[in-house]
N, C-alpha and C positions, 0 to 999 in steps of 0.2 A: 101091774107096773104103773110108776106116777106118769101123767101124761107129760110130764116135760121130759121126760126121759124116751118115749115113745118117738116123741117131736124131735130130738138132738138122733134120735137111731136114723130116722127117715133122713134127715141132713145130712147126715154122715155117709149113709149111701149113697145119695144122691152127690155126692161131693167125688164117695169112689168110682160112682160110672162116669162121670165130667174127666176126671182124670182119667181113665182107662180110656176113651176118647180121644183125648186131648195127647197122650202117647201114642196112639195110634196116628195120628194125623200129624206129628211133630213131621214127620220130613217129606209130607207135601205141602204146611206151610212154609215150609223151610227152601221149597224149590221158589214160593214167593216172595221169599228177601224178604219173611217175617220170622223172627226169632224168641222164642219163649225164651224169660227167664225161668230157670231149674229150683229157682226162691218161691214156690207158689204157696203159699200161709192160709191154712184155715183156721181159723180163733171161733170159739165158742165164748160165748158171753155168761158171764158166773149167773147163776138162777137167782141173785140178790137182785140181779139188777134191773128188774120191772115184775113187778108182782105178775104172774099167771101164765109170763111172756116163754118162750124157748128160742134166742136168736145165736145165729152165728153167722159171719161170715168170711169169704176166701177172696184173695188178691192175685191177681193173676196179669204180670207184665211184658211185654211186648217192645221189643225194639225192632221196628225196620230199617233199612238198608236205603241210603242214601247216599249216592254217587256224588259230592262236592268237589270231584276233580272244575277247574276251569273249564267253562266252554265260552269263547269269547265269540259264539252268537247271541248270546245273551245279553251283550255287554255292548252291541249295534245300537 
């Protein structure tokens, strides 16, 4: 097997236990007013694109939870 392929197999696992993880733990960060985008992108990078290299990577976004209601203590 070419090693860049060996190299993109290992990434790719490594990407499915992060995920399987990262499902498991969605709704106790979720109790912290932290919220995963369900958008999470892994891109492999074409073997053109550095001689001998095997890259990829994944994006993974996050919106927490912000109370902007008024508090005119703030405002003393």
């Amino acid at each position: 097997m070419e090693a860049r392929q060996e190299c993109m197999d290992i990434m790719r696992e490594l990407f499915r236990q992060f995920m399987s993880v990262l499902i498991q733990e969605k709704p106790r960060v979720e109790e912290e007013h932290i919220y995963l985008d369900p958008r999470i992108s892994f891109q492999e990078i074409d073997r053109h694109f550095l001689s001998g290299c095997a890259c990829a990577f994944f994006q993974v976004a996050t919106d927490v939870y912000t109370d902007l209601r008024y508090n005119q203590e703030e405002w003393d």
